[in-house]
C-alpha positions as a printed Julia matrix, in Angstrom:
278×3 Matrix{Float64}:
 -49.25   -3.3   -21.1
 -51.18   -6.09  -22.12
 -48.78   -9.33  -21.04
 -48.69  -13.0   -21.86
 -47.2   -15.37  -18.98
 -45.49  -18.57  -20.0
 -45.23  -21.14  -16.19
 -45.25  -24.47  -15.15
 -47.24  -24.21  -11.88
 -50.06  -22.36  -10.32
 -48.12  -20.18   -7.58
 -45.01  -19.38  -10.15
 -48.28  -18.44  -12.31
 -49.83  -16.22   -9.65
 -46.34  -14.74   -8.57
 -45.85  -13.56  -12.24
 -49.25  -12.14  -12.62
 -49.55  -10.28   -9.35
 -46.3    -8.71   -9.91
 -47.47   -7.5   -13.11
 -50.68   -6.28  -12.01
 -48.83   -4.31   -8.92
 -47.3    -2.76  -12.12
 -50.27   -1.75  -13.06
 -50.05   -4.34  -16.26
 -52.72   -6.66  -17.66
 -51.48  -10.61  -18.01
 -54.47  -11.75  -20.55
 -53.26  -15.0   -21.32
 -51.41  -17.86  -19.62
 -49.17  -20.76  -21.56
 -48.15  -23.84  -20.34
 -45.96  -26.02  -22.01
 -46.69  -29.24  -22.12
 -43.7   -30.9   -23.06
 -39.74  -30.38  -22.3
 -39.67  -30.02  -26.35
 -41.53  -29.2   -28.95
 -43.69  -31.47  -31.03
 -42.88  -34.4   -28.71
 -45.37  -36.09  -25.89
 -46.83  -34.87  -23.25
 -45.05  -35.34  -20.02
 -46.17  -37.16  -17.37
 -48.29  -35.84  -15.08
 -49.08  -32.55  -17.39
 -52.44  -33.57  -17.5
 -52.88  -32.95  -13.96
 -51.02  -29.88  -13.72
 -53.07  -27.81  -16.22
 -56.19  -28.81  -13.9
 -54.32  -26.98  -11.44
 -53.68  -24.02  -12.95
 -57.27  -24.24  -14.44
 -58.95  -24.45  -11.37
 -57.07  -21.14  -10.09
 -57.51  -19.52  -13.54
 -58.31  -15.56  -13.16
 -61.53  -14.67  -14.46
 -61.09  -13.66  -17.99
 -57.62  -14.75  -18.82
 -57.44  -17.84  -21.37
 -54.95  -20.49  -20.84
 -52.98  -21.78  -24.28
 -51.33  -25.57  -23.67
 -49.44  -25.83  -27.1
 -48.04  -28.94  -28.76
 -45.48  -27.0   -30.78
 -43.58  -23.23  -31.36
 -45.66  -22.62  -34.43
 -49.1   -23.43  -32.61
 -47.83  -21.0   -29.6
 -46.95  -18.18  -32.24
 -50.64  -18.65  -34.06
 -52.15  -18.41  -30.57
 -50.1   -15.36  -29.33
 -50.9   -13.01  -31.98
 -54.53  -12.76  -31.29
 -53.51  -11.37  -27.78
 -52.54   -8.52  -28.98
 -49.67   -8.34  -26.45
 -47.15   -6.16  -25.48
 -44.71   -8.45  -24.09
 -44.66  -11.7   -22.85
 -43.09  -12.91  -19.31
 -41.29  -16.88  -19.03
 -40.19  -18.44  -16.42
 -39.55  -22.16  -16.24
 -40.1   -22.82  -20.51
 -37.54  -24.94  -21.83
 -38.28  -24.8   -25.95
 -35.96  -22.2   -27.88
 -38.33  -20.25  -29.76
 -37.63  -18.47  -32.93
 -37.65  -15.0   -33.68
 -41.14  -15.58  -36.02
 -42.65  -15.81  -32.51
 -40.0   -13.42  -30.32
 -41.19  -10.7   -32.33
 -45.24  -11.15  -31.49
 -45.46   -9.29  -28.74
 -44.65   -5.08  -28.92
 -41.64   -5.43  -26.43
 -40.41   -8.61  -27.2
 -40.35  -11.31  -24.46
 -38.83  -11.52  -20.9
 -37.34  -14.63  -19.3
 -37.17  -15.63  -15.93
 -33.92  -17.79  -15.03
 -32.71  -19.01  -11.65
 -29.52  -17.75  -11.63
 -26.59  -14.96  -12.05
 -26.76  -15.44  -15.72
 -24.14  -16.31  -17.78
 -24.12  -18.39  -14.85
 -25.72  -22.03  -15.51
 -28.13  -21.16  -18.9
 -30.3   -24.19  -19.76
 -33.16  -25.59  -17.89
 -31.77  -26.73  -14.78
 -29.65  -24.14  -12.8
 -31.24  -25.23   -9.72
 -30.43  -28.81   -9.87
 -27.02  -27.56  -10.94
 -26.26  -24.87   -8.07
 -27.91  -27.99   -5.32
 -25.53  -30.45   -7.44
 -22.54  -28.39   -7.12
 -22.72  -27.37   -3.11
 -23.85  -23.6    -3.8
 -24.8   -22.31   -0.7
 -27.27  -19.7    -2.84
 -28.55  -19.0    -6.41
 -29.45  -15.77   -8.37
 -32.62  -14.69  -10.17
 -31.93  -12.68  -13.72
 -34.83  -10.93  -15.88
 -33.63  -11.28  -19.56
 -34.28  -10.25  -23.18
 -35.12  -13.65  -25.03
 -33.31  -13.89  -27.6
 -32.77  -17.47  -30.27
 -30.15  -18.45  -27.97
 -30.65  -20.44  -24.53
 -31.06  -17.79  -21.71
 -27.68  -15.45  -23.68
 -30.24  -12.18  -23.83
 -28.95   -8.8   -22.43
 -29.68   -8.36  -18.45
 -32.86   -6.43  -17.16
 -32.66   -6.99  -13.75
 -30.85   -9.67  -11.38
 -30.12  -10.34   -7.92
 -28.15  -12.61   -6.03
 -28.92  -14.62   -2.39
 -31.72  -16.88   -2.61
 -29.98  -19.42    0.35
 -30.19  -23.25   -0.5
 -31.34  -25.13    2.71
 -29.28  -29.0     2.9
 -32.5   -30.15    3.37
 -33.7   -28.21    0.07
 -37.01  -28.82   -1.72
 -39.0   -27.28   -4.09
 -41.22  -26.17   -1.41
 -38.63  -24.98    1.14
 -36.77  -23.07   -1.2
 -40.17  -20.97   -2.91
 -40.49  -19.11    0.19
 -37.33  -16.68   -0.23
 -37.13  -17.47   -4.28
 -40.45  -16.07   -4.73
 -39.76  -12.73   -3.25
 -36.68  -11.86   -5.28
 -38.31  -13.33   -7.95
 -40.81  -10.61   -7.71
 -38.45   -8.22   -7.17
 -36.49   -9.16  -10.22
 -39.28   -9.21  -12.64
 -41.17   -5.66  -10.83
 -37.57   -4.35  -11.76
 -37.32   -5.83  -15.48
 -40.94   -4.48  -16.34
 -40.1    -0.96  -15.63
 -36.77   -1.2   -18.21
 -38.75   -3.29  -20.97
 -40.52   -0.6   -22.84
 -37.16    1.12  -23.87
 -35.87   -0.65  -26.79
 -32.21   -0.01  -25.59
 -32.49   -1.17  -21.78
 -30.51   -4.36  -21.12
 -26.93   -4.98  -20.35
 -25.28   -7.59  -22.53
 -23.75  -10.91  -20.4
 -20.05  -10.84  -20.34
 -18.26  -13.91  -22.36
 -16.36  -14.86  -19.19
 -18.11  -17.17  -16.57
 -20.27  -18.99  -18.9
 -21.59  -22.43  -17.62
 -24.35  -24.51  -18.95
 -26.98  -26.48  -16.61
 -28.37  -29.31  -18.99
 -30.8   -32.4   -17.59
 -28.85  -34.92  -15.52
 -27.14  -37.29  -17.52
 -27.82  -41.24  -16.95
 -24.56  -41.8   -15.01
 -25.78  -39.5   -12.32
 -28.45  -41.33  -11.65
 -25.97  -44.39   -9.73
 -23.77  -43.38   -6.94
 -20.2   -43.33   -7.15
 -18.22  -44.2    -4.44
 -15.05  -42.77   -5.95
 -16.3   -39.2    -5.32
 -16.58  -37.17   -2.19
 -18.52  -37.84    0.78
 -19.77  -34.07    0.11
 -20.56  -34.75   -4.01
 -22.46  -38.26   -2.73
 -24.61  -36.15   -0.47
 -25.53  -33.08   -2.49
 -26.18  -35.77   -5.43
 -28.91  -37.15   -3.41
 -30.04  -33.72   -2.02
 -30.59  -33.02   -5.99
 -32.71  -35.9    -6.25
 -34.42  -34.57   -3.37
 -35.62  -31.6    -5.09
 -36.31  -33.36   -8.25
 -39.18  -34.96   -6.54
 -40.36  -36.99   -4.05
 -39.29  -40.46   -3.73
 -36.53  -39.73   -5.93
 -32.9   -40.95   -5.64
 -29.96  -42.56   -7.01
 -28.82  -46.37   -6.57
 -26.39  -48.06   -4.78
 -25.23  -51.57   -4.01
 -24.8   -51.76    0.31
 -23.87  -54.97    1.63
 -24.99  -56.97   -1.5
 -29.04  -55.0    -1.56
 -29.26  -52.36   -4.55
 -31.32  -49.26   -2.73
 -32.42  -46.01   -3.76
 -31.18  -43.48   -1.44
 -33.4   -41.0    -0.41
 -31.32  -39.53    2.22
 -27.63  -39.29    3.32
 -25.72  -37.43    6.21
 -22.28  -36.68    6.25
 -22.38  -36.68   10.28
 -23.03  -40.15   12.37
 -26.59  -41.55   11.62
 -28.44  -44.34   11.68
 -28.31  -46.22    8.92
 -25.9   -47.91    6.3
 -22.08  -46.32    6.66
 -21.19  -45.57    2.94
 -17.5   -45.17    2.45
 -16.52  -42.68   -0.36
 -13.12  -41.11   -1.62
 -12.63  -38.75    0.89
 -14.61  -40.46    3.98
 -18.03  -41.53    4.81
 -21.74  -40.46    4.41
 -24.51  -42.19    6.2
 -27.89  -43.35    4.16
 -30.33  -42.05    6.39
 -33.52  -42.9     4.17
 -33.48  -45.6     1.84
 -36.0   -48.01   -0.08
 -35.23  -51.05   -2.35
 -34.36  -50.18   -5.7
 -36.09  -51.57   -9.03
């Protein structure tokens, strides 16, 4: 099959494509998105990740950075593609461009879907404690990540100490697995198991409120809020008010540390990692 891959980052990039080409698949053109929506500005700091993926570009395969759905549809159907492979693309596209490619197109989503749809389920599962997340291969379809089930599996451990980084390791693998799985289903138009109605949760961006500690939550909810932040990026955190100085906490533990005692509803965490906050 001749494949498009939609990413957001040079190895989730290179995973995709070398799983497809251990299929014995051609990817012939990559897309990046450029912004969290369509038609809106470019996101700070794209700039410098399409050098990236650029400079590790695979001879002979273009690279598409569209500004809108439209402009991505025009694009794809010069490909001549037989499906097209997401993961981490957060626009809802409509079925104008679904329909482009032969066998439709494939999404990538970090977790047991109907488990956390939206474009964070990471943030969510590190949010809400998970001790480990899922990887599903779906049928896109005009609703957020709601496409019948190729292929999923379950067990990706989340570290405390979790980071983009320390969690690609293990992620990748199954993530390979996932998608080597959903590849061999997609060509029959009938493959794919719908999602059941029951367990449905949605993983939206963090709303502002999150972005302050509360005190009148659990020690446990404090720390996994900044563990969150963690993964978001470095330098990240939320704010707090200790002993009359507003910081930024960059890093909590919910055994006796060094550092500012932080009492919360249940008991204490400690602030182990801290910086002034603006």
């Amino acid at each position: 099959m001749r494949i498009g891959l939609i990413s957001f980052g040079v190895r989730e990039f290179a995973a995709l494509r070398e799983t497809c080409v251990a299929a014995g698949h051609d990817p012939v053109v990559y897309a990046y998105s450029r912004s969290m929506r369509p038609r809106s500005a470019t996101d700070e700091g794209a700039g410098e990740v399409v050098g990236r993926i650029t400079a590790e570009l695979p001879a002979g395969v273009d690279l598409l950075v569209p500004g809108s759905s439209e402009g991505l549809g025009a694009a794809l159907r010069g490909y001549g593609l037989d499906l097209v492979v997401c993961y981490g693309f957060s626009w809802r596209l409509p079925r104008s461009v679904l329909r482009i490619p032969r066998h439709g197109m494939v999404n990538v989503h970090c977790s047991m879907l109907p488990k956390y749809r939206g474009p964070a389920p990471v943030l969510w599962a590190i949010r809400n404690g998970d001790p480990d997340l899922g990887v599903t291969a779906h049928r896109m379809n005009e609703e957020f990540d709601a496409g019948p089930v190729l292929a999923q599996e379950d067990g990706v451990p989340i570290p405390d100490d979790v980071t983009p980084e320390s969690l690609w390791d293990e992620l990748s693998v199954v993530l390979r697995r996932v998608v080597a799985a959903a590849l061999e289903r997609v060509t029959d138009p009938s493959a794919g198991e719908p999602q059941p109605k029951e367990g449905v949760s949605h993983a939206g961006l963090m709303e502002s409120a999150f972005f302050v500690v509360d005190t009148s939550k659990t020690a446990r909810e404090v720390h996994n809020q900044v563990r969150t932040f963690r993964y978001m990026g470095p330098g990240l955190g939320p704010a707090v008010t200790v002993a009359g100085r507003r910081l930024k906490v960059l890093g909590t533990s919910l055994a006796p540390a060094d550092g500012p005692r932080l009492d919360c509803a249940d008991g204490p965490v400690w602030i182990t990692a801290s910086e002034p906050a603006e």
